[in-house]
GULONU-849419 format. One record per residue (C-alpha): residue in one letter; residue number from 0; x, y, z. Coordinates in pm, 1 decimal, always signed. Last residue first. Layout:
GULONU-849419
<vexba><r>a</r><k>NUM</k><x>X</x><y>Y</y><z>Z</z></vexba>
...
This chain:
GULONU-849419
<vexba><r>x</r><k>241</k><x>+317.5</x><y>+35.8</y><z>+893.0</z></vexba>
<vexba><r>x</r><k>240</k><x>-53.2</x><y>+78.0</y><z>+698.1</z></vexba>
<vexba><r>x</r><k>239</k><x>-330.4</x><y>+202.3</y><z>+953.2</z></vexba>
<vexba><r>x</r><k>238</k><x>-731.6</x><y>+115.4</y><z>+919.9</z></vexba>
<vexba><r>x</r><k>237</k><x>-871.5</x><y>+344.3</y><z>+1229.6</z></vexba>
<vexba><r>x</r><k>236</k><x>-1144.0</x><y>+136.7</y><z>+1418.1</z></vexba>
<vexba><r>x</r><k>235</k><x>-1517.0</x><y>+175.5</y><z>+1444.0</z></vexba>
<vexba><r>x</r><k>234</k><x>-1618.7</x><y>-49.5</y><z>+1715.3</z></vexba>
<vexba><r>x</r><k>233</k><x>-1955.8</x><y>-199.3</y><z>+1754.1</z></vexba>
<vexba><r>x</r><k>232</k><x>-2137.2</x><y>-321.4</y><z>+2059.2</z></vexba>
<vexba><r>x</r><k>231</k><x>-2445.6</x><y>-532.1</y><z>+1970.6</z></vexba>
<vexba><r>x</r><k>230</k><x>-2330.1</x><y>-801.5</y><z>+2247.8</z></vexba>
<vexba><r>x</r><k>229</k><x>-1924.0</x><y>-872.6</y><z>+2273.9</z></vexba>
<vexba><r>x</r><k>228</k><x>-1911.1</x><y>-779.0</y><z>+2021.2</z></vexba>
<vexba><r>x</r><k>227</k><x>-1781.5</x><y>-638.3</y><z>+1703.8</z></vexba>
<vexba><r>x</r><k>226</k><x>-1462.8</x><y>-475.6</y><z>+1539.2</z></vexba>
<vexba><r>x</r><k>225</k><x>-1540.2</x><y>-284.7</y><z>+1211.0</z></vexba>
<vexba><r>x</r><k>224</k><x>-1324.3</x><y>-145.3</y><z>+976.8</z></vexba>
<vexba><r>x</r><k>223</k><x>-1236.6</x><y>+203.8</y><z>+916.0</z></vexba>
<vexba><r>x</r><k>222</k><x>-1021.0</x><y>+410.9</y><z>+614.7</z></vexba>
<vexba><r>x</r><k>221</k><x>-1061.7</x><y>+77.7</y><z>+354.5</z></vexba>
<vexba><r>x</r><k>220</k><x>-1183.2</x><y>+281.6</y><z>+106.1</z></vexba>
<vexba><r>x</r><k>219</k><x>-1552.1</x><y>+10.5</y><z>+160.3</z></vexba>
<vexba><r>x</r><k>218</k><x>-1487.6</x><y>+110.8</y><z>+494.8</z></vexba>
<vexba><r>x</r><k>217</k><x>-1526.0</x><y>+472.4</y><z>+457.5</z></vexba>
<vexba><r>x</r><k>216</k><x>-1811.4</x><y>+439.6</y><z>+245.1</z></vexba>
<vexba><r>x</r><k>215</k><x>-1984.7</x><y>+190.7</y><z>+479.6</z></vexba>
<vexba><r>x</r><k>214</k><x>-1891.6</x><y>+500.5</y><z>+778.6</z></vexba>
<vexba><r>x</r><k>213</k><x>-2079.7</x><y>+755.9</y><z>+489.1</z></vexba>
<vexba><r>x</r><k>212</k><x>-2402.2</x><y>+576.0</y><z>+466.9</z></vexba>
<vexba><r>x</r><k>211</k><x>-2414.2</x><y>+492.0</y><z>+820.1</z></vexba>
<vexba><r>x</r><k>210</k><x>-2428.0</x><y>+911.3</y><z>+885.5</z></vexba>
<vexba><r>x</r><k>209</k><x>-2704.0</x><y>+942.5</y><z>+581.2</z></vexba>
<vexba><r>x</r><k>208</k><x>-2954.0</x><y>+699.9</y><z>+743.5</z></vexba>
<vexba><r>x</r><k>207</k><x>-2910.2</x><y>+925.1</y><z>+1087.6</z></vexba>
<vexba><r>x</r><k>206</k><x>-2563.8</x><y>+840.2</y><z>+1324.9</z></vexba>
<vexba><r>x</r><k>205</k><x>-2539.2</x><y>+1256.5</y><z>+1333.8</z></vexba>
<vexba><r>x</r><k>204</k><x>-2175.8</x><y>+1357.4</y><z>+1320.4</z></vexba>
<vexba><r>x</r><k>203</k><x>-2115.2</x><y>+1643.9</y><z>+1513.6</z></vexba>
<vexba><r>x</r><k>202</k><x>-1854.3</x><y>+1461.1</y><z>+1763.1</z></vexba>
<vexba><r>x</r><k>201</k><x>-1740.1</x><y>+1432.6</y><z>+2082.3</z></vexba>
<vexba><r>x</r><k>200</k><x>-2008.1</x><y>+1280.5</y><z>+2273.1</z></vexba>
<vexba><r>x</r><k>199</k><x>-2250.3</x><y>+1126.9</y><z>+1984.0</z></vexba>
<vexba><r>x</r><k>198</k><x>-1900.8</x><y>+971.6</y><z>+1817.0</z></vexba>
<vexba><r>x</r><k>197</k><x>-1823.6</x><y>+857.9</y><z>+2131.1</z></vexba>
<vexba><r>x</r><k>196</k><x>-2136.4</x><y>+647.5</y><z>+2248.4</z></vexba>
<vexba><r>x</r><k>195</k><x>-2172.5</x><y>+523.7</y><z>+1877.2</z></vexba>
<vexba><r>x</r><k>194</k><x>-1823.3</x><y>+383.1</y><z>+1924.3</z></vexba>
<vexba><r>x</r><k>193</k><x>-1444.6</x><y>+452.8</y><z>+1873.6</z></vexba>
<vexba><r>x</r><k>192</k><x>-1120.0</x><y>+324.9</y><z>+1810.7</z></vexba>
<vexba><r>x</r><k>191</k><x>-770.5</x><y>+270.1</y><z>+1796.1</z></vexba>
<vexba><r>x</r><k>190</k><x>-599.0</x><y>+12.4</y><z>+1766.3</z></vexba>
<vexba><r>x</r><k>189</k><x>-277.6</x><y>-147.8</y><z>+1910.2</z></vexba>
<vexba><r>x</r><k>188</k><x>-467.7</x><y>-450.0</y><z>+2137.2</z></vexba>
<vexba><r>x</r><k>187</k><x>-840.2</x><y>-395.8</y><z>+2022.9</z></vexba>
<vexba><r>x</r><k>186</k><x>-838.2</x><y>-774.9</y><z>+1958.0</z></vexba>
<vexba><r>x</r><k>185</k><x>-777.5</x><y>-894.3</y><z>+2294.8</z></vexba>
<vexba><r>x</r><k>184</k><x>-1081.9</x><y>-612.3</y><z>+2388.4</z></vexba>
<vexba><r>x</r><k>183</k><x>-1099.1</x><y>-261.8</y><z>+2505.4</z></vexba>
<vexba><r>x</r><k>182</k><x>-1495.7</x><y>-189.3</y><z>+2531.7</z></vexba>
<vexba><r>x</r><k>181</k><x>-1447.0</x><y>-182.2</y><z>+2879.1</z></vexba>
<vexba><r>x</r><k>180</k><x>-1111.6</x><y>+88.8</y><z>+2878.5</z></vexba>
<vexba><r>x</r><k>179</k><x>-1380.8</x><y>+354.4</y><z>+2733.1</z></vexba>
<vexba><r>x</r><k>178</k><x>-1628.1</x><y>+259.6</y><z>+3002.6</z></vexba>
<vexba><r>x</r><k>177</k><x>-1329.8</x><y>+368.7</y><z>+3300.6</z></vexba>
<vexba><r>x</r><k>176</k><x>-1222.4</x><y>+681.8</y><z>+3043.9</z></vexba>
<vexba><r>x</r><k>175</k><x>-1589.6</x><y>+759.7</y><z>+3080.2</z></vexba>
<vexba><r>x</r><k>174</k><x>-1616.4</x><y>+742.1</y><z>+3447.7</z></vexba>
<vexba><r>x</r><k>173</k><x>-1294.7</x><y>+891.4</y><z>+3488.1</z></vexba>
<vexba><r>x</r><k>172</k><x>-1468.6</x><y>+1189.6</y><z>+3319.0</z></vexba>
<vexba><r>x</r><k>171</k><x>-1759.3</x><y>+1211.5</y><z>+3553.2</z></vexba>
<vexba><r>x</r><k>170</k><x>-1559.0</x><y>+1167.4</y><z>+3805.6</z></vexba>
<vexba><r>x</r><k>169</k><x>-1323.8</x><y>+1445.2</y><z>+3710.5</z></vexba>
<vexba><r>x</r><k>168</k><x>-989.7</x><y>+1402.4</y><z>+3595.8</z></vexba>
<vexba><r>x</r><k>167</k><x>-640.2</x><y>+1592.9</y><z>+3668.7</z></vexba>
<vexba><r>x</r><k>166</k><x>-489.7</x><y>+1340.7</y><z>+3941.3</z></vexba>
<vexba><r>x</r><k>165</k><x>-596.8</x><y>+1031.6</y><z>+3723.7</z></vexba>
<vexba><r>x</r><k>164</k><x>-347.1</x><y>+1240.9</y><z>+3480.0</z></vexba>
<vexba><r>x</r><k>163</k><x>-452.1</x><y>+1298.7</y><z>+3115.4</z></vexba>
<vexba><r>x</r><k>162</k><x>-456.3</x><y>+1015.9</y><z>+2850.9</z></vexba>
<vexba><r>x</r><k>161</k><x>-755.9</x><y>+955.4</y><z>+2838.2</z></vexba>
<vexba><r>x</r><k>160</k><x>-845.1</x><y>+1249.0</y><z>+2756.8</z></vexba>
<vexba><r>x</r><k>159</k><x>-670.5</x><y>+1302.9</y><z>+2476.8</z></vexba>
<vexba><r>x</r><k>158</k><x>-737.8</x><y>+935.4</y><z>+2368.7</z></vexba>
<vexba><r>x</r><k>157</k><x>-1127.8</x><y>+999.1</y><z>+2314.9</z></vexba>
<vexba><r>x</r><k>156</k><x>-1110.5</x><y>+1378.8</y><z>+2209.2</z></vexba>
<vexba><r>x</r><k>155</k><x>-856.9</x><y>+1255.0</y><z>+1913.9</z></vexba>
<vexba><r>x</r><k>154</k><x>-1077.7</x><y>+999.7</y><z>+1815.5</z></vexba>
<vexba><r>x</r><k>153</k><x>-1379.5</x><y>+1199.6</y><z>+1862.5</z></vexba>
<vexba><r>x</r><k>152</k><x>-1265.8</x><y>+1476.3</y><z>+1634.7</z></vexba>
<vexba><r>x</r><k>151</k><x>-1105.0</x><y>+1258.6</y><z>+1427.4</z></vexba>
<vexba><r>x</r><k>150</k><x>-1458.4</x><y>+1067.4</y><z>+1299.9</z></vexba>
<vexba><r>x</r><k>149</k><x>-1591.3</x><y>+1453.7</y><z>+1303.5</z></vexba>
<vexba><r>x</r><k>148</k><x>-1365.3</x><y>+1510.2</y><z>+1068.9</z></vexba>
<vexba><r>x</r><k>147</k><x>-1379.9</x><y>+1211.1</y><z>+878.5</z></vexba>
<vexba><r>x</r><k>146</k><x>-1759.1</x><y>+1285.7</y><z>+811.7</z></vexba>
<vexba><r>x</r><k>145</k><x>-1697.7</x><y>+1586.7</y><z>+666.7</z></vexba>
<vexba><r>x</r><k>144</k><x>-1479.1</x><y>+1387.4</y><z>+437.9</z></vexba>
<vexba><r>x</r><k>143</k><x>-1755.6</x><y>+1201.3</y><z>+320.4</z></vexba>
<vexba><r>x</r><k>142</k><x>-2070.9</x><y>+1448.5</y><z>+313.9</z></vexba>
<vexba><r>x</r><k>141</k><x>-1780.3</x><y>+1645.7</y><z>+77.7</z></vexba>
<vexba><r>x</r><k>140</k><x>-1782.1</x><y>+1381.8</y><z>-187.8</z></vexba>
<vexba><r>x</r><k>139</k><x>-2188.1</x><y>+1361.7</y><z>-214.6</z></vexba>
<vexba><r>x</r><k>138</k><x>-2433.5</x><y>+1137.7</y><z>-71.0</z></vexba>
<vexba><r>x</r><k>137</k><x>-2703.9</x><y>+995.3</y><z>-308.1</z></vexba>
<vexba><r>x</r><k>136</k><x>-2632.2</x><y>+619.0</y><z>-333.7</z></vexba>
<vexba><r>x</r><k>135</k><x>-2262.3</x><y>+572.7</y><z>-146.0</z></vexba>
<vexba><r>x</r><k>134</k><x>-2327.1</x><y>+198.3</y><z>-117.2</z></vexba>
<vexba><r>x</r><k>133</k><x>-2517.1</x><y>+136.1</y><z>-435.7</z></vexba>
<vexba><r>x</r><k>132</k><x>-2330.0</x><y>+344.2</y><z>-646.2</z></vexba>
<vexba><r>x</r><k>131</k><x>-2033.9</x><y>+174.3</y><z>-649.6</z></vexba>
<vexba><r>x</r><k>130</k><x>-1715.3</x><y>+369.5</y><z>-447.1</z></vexba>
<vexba><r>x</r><k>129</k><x>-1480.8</x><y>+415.8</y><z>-744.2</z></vexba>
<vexba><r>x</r><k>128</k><x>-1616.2</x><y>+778.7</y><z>-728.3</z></vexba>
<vexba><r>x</r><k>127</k><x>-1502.6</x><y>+864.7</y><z>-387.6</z></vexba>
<vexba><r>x</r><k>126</k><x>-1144.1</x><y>+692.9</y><z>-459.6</z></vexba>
<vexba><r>x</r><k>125</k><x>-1145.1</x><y>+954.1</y><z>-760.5</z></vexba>
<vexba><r>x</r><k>124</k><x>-1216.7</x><y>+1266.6</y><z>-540.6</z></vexba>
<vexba><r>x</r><k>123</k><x>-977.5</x><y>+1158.8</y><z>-349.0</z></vexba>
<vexba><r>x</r><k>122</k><x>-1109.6</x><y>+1020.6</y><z>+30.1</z></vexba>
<vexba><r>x</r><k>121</k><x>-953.8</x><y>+1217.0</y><z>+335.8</z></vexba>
<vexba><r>x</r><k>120</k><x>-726.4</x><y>+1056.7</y><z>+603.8</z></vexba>
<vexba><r>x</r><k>119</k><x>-878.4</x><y>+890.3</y><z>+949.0</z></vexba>
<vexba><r>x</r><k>118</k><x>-570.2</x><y>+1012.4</y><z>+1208.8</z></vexba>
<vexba><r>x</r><k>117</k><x>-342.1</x><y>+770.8</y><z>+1386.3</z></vexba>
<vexba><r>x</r><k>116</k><x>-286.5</x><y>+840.9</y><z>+1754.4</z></vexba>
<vexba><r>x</r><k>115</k><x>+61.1</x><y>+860.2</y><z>+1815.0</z></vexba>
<vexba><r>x</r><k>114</k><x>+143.9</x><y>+767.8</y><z>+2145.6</z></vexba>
<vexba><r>x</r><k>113</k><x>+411.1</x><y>+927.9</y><z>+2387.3</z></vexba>
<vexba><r>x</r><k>112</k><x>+508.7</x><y>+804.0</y><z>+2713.8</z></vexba>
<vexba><r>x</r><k>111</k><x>+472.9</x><y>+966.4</y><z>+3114.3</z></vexba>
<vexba><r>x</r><k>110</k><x>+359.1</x><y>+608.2</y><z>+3215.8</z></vexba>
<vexba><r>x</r><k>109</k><x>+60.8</x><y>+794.3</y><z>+3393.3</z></vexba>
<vexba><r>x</r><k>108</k><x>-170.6</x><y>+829.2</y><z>+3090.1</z></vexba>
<vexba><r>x</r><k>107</k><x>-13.5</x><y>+782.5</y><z>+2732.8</z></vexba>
<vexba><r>x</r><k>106</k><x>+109.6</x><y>+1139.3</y><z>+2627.7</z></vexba>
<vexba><r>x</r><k>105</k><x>-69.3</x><y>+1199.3</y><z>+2311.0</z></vexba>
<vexba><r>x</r><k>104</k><x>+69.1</x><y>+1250.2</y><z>+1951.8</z></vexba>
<vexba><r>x</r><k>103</k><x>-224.6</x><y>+1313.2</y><z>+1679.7</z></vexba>
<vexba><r>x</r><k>102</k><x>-82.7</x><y>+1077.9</y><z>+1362.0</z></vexba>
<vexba><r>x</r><k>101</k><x>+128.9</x><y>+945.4</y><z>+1069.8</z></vexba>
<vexba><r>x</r><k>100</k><x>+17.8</x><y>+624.4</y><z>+899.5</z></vexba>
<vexba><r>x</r><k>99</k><x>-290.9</x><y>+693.3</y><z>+855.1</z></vexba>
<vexba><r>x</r><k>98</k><x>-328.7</x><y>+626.8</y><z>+517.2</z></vexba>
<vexba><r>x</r><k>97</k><x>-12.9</x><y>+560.5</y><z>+288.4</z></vexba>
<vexba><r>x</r><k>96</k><x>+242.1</x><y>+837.5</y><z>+205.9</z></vexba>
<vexba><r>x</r><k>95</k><x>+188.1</x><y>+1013.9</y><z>-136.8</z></vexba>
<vexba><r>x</r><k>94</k><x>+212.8</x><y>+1349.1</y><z>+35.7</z></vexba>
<vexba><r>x</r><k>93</k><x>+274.1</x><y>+1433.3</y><z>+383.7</z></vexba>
<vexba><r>x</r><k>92</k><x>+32.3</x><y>+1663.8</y><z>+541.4</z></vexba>
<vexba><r>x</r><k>91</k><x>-211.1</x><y>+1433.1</y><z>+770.6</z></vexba>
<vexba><r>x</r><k>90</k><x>-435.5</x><y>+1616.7</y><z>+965.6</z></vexba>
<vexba><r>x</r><k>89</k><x>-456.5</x><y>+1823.8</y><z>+1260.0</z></vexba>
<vexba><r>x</r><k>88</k><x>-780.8</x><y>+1842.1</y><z>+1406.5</z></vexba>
<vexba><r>x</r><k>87</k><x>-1037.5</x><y>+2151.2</y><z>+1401.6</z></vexba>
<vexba><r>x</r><k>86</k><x>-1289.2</x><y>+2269.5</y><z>+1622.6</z></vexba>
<vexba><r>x</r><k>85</k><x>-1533.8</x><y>+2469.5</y><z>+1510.4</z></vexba>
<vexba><r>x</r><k>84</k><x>-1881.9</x><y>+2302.1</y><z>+1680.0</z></vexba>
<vexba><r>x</r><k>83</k><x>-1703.9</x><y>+2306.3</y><z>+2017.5</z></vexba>
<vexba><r>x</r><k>82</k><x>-1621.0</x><y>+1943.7</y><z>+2127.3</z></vexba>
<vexba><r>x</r><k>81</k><x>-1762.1</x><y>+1825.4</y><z>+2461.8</z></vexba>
<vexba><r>x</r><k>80</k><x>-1627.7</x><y>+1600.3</y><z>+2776.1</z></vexba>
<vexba><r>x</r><k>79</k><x>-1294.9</x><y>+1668.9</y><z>+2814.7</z></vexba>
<vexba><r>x</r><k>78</k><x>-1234.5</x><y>+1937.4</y><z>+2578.6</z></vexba>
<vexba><r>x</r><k>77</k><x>-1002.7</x><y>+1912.3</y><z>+2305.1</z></vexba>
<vexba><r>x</r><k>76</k><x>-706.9</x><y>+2088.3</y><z>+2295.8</z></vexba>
<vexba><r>x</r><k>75</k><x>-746.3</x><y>+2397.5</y><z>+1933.6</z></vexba>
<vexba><r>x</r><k>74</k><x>-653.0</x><y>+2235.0</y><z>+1656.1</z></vexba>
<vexba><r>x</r><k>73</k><x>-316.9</x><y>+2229.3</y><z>+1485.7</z></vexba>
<vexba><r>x</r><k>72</k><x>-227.0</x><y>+2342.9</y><z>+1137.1</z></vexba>
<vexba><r>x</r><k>71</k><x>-402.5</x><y>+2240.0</y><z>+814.1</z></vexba>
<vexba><r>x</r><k>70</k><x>-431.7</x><y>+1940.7</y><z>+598.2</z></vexba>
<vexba><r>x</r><k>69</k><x>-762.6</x><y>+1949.5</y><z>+305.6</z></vexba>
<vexba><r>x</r><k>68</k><x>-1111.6</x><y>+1938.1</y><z>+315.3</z></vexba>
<vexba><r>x</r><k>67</k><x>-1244.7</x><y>+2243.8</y><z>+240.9</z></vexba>
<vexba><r>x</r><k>66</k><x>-1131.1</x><y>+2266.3</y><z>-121.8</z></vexba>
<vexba><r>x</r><k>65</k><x>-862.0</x><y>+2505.3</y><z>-272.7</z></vexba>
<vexba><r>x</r><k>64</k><x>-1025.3</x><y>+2751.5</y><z>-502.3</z></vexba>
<vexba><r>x</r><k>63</k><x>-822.6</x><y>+3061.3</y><z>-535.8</z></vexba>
<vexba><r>x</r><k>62</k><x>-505.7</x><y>+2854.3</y><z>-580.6</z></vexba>
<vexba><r>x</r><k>61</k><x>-680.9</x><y>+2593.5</y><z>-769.1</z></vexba>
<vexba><r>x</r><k>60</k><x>-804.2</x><y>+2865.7</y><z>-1051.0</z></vexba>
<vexba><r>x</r><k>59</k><x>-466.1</x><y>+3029.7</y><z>-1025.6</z></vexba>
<vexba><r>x</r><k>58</k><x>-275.7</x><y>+2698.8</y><z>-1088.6</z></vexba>
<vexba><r>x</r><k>57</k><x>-532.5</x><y>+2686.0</y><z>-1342.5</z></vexba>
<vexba><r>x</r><k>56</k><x>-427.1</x><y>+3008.1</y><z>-1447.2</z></vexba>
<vexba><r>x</r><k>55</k><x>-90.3</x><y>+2957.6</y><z>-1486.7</z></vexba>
<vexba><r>x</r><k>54</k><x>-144.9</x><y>+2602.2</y><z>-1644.3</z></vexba>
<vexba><r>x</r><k>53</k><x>-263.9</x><y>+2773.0</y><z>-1954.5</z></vexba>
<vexba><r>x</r><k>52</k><x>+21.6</x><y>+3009.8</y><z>-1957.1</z></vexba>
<vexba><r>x</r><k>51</k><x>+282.8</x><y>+2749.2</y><z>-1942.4</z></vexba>
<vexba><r>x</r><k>50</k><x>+86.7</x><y>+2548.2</y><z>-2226.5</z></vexba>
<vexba><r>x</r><k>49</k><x>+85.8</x><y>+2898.1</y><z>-2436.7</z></vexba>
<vexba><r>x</r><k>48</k><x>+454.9</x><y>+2946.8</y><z>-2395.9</z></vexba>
<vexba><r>x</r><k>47</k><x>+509.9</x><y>+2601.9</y><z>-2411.2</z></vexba>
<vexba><r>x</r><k>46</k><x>+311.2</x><y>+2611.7</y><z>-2795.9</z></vexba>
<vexba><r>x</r><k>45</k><x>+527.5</x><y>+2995.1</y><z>-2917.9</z></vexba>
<vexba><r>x</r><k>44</k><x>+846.6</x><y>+2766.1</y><z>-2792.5</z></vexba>
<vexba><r>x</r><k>43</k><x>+769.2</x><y>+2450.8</y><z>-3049.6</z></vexba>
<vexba><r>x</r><k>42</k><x>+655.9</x><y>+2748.9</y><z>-3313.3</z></vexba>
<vexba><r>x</r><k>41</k><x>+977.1</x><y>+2859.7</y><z>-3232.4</z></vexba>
<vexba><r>x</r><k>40</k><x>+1191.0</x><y>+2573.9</y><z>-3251.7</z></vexba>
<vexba><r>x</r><k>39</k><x>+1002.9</x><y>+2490.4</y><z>-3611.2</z></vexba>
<vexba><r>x</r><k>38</k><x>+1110.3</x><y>+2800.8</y><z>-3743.5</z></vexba>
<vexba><r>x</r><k>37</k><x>+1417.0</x><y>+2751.6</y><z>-3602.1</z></vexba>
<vexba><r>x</r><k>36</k><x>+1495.3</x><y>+2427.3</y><z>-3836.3</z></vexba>
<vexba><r>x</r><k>35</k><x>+1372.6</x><y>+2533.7</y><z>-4106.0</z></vexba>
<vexba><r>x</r><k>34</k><x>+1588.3</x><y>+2836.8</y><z>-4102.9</z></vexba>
<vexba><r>x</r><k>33</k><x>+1859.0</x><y>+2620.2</y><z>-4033.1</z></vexba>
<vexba><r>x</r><k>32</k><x>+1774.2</x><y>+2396.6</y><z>-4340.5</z></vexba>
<vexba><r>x</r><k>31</k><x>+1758.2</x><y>+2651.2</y><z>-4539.2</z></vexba>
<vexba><r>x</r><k>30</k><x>+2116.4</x><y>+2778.3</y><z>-4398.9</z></vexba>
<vexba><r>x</r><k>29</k><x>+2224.0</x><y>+2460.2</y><z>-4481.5</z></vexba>
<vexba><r>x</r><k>28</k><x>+2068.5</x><y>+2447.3</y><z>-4869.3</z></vexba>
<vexba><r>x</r><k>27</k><x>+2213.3</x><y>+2812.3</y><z>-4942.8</z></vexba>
<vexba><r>x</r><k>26</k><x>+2541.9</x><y>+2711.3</y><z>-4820.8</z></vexba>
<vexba><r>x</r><k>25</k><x>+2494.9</x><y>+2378.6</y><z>-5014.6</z></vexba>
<vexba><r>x</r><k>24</k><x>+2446.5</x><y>+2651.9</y><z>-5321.1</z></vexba>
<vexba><r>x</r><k>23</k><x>+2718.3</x><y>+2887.6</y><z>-5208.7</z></vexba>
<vexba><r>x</r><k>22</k><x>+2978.6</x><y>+2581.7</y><z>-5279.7</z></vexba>
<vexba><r>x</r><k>21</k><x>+2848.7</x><y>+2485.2</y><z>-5593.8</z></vexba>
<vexba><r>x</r><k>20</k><x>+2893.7</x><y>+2857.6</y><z>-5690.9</z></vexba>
<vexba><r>x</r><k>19</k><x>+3241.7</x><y>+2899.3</y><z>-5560.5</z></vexba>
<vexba><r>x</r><k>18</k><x>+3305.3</x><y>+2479.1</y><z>-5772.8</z></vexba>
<vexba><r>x</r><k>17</k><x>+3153.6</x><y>+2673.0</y><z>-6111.6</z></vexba>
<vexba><r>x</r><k>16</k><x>+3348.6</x><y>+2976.6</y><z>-6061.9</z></vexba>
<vexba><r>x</r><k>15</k><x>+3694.8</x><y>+2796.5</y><z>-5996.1</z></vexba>
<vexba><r>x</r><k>14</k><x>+3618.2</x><y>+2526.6</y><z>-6307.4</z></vexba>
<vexba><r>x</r><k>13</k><x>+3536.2</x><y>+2883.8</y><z>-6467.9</z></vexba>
<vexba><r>x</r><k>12</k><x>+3855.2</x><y>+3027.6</y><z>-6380.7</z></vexba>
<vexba><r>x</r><k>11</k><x>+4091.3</x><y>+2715.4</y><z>-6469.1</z></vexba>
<vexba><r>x</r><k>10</k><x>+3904.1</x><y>+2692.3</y><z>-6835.6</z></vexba>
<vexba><r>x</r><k>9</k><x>+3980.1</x><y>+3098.6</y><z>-6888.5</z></vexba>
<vexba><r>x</r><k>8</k><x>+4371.3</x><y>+3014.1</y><z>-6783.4</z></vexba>
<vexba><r>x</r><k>7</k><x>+4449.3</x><y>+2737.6</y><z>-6989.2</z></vexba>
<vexba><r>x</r><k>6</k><x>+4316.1</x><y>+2958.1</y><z>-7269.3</z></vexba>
<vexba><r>x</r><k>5</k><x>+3974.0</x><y>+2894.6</y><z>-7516.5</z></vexba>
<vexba><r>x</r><k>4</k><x>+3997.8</x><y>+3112.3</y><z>-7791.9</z></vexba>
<vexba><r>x</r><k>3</k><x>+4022.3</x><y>+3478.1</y><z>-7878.3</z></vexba>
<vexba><r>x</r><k>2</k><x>+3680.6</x><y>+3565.8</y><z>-7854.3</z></vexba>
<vexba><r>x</r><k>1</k><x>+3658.5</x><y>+3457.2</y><z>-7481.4</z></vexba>
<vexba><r>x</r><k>0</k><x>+3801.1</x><y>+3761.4</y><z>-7369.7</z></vexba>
């Protein structure tokens, strides 16, 4: 066709075939680029996939290995006088909320009220560790919060009883509840608290070397501070944030 010159017609065709195959070229380029494009979105979903799996088992791994010391349901009432060895306290179970701030509710004796009694919450791992050296020296994270169970124990044994009914207490007990009220001081007004006396009654926690240890830990976290006097008494009080 072309042997017999160069027609209107042949030039009009190949300006139509040249601007088709222009056009399937930056097809060619786009679709490229799409490719390109979903390659790279599934190499990004092939890398969740294996983050997502990852974290699947160490949300097994945590699952299967919760720690000891963490909120559970109620405890078995105190007794008056002694604590079995497996008693439990409620705890703390809301998240991200400041220490102490919810608590143990008590009626308050013979007003027919209701008190919370603030709880001692756990140390973190990472609050254990910012403790220096020197104060916690060889005792280890869960030597801490074991310790803040036993601290509850005797808070919560302390209040409960006193506040039961004067109608519903032994002597021996009102005795107690009648030293108890003693140690309450101008300064005690709002807190609660508990001494050597009551951590030996109601508690497991042995006031050895290793016992002092872990209450300078818990102050240094700012869980208990100290109230003194009069005399040598000592009061180990429950830090709360309102």
């Amino acid at each position: 066709e072309l042997r017999g010159g160069w027609g209107g017609d042949t030039v009009i065709e190949l300006q139509q075939l040249s601007m088709e195959l222009q056009t399937m070229r930056q097809d060619i380029a786009n679709y490229r680029q799409i490719l390109a494009t979903a390659k790279k979105d599934i190499q990004m979903a092939h890398d969740l996939q294996e983050q997502i799996k990852q974290m699947s088992l160490r949300l097994v791994h945590m699952k299967t290995n919760l720690p000891i010391h963490l909120p559970h349901a109620d405890a078995p009432a105190c007794g008056a006088t002694a604590v079995p060895s497996n008693l439990t306290t409620k705890k703390n179970t809301s998240k991200d909320v400041p220490p102490n701030i919810q608590g143990k509710v008590s009626a308050k004796a013979g007003s027919g009220k209701e008190r919370h009694v603030p709880v001692i919450d756990y140390a973190t791992v990472d609050e254990f560790e910012s403790v220096p050296k020197y104060i916690r020296g060889r005792l280890q994270y869960d030597q801490v919060n074991n310790a803040v169970d036993e601290l509850n124990k005797a808070l919560e044994c302390k209040y409960s009883l006193m506040s039961r009914p004067r109608s519903k207490i032994s002597e021996v007990d009102w005795r107690i509840i009648t030293t108890c009220k003693r140690q309450e001081i101008p300064e005690t007004k709002g807190v609660y608290f508990v001494v050597d006396d009551d951590i030996k009654r109601w508690s497991g926690l042995k006031l050895d070397t290793a016992g002092r240890s872990t209450i300078t830990v818990l102050r240094t976290l700012k869980r208990i501070r100290e109230i003194r006097g009069p005399g040598s008494l000592v009061r180990f009080a429950v830090l709360t944030y309102m």
